[in-house]
N, C-alpha and C positions, 0 to 999 in steps of 0.2 A: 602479473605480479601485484602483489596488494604491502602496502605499505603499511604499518600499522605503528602505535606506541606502547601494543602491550609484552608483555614478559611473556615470551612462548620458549618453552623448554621439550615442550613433545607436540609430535604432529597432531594427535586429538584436541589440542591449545589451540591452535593455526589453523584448525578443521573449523573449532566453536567460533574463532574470527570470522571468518570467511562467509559461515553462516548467518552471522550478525548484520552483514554487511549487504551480505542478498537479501534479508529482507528489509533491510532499510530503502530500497528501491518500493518495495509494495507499500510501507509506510509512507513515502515519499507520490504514489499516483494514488494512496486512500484521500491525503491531505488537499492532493489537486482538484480529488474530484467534491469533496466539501466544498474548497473554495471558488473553484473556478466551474463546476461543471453543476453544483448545490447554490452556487451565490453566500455563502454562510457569510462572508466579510459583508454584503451587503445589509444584514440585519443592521436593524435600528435600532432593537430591545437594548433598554440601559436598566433593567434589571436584572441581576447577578440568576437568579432562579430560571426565569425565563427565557434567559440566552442561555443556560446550562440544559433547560429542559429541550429548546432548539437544536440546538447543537447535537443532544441526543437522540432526538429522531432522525437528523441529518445524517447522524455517524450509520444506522438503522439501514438509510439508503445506500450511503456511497456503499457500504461494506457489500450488499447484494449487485449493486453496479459492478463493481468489481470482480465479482464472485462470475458476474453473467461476460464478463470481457475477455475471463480466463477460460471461460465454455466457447466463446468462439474462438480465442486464439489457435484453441485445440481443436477446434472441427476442421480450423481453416489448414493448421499442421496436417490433421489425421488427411486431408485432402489431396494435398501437396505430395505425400508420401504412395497415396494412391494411385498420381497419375505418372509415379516413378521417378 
């Protein structure tokens, strides 16, 4: 069950929720893996440019990290499914 606050009149409405909601989870381990697994809170820049140009390399990273977490989840599935 998902709870929500918006006006859903047809199931396509409830579908687009629901969908919103799933990926706020991968939004939610991009952000982890900037700060906790990137250090990005650890910067020091008090340059508005420089912490932006940061940050964008950062975002560079996590997004392949993540990209390479979803390759092994799925080996580790496709595996699992193998051995029955």
């Amino acid at each position: 069950m998902l709870l929500t606050d918006a006006d859903i009149e047809i199931f396509e409405e409830a579908h687009e929720v629901a969908l919103q909601y799933q990926a706020r989870w991968l939004v939610e381990e991009f952000h982890k893996g900037l700060k906790t697994g990137l250090g990005a809170e650890r910067l020091q820049l008090e340059a508005g440019q420089r912490l932006k140009a940061m940050i964008s390399m950062m975002s560079v990273v996590a997004t392949r990290l993540l990209r390479y977490a979803r390759i092994h989840e799925n080996a580790q599935m496709i595996q699992l499914r193998a051995l029955g």
